[in-house]
C-alpha positions in Angstrom: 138.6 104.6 132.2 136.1 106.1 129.7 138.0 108.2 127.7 140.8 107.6 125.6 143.7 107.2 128.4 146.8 105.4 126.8 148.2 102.9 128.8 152.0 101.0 128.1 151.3 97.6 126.9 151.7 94.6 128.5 154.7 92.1 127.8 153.1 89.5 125.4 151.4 92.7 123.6 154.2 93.4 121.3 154.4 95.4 118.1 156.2 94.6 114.8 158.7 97.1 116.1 158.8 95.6 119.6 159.6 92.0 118.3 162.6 94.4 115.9 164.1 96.0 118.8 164.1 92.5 120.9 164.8 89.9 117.9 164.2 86.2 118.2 163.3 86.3 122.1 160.2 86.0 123.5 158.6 88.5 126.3 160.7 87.5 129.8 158.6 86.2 132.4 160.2 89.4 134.9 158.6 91.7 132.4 155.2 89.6 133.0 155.9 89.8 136.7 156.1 93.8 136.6 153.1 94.1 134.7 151.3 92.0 137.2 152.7 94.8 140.4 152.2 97.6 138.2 148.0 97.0 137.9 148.4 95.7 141.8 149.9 99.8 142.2 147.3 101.3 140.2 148.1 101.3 137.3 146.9 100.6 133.5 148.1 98.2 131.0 146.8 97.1 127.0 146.6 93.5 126.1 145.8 92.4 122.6 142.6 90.2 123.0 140.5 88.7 121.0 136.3 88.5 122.4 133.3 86.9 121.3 130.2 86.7 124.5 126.7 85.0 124.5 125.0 88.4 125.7 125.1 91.9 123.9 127.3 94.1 123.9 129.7 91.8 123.6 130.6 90.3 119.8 128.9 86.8 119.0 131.8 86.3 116.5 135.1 86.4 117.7 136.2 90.0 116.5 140.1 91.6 117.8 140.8 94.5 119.7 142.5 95.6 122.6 141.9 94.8 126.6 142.3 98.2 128.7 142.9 96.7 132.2 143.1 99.1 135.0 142.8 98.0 139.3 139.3 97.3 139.8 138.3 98.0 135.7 137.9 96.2 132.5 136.9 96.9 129.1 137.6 96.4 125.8 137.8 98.1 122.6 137.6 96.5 119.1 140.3 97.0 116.4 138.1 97.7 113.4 135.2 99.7 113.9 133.7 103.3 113.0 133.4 104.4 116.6 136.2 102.2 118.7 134.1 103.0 121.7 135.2 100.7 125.0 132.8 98.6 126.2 133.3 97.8 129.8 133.4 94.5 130.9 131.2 94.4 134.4 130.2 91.1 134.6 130.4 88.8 137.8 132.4 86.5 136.7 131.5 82.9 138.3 133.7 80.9 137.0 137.3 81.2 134.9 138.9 78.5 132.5 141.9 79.0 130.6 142.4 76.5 127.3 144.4 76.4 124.1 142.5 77.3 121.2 140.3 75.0 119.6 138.8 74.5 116.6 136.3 77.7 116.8 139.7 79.9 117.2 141.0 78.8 114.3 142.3 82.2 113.9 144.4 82.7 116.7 148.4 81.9 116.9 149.1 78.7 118.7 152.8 79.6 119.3 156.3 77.4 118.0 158.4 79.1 115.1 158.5 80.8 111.5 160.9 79.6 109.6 162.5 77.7 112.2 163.7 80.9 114.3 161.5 83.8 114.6 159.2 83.0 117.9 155.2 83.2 117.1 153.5 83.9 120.0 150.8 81.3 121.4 147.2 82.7 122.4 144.9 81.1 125.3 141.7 81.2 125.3 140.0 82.7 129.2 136.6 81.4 129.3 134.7 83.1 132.4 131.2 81.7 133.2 128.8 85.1 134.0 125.1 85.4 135.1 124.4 86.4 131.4 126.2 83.6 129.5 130.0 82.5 128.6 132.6 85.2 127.6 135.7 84.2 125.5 139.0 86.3 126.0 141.9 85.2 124.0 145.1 86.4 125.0 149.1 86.1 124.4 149.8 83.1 126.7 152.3 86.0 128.0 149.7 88.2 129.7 147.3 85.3 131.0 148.2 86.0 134.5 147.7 89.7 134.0 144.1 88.9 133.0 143.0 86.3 135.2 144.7 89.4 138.4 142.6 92.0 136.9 139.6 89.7 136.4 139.5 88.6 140.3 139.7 92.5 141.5 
């Protein structure tokens, strides 16, 4: 999972041309479903995700990127940086809460409509309690399940 492996992305990761090609519907929960047996077979999926941690490497600020999720594997590379370099998430996770986003993710898409009929997605927020401090993921609502499989592996 080091290098630069390209994985297909998950269902509530969707491009501007994804949301063209499937216009005014949401990601089906069967496409959620599949991505959840595809990482039970092996195999890798993307998730858009926004992080922030209380321990370094992680962020301190909640910065985007993109969730590489792979059986057994986790890391995460930002969306604007010089390097893009994956940092692997290897914590032992104690705990795991998933919210809506609150005030400090004010940034993050709480779902409903534009204009009345194009679907917005919603983001959750993952909190996972570690031996080093508290670790934020924010994910399509979508791909929650997908996270919280590949987080107890």
């Amino acid at each position: 999972m080091g290098g630069r492996e390209r994985f297909q992305r998950s269902a509530g990761t969707r491009t501007p041309w994804d949301v063209a090609r499937a216009p005014f519907r949401p990601p089906s929960d069967r496409a959620a479903s599949a991505d959840r047996e595809a990482l039970r077979r092996g195999e890798g999926r993307t998730v858009s995700c926004f992080l922030r941690g209380s321990a370094a490497p992680y962020p301190r600020h909640l910065r985007p990127g993109t969730l590489v999720l792979t059986h057994g594997e986790m890391g995460w590379r930002p969306q604007w940086s010089f390097r893009r370099r994956l940092i692997p998430l290897r914590e032992c996770v104690q705990s795991v809460e998933v919210r809506r986003p609150g005030r400090a993710e004010w940034n993050l898409k709480k779902g409903g409509t534009a204009f009345g009929v194009i679907p917005v997605p919603e983001f959750k927020v993952i909190v996972c309690q570690t031996d080093r401090g508290a670790l934020k993921l924010c994910v399509p609502a979508t791909d929650v399940a997908l996270v919280r499989a590949a987080l107890a592996c």
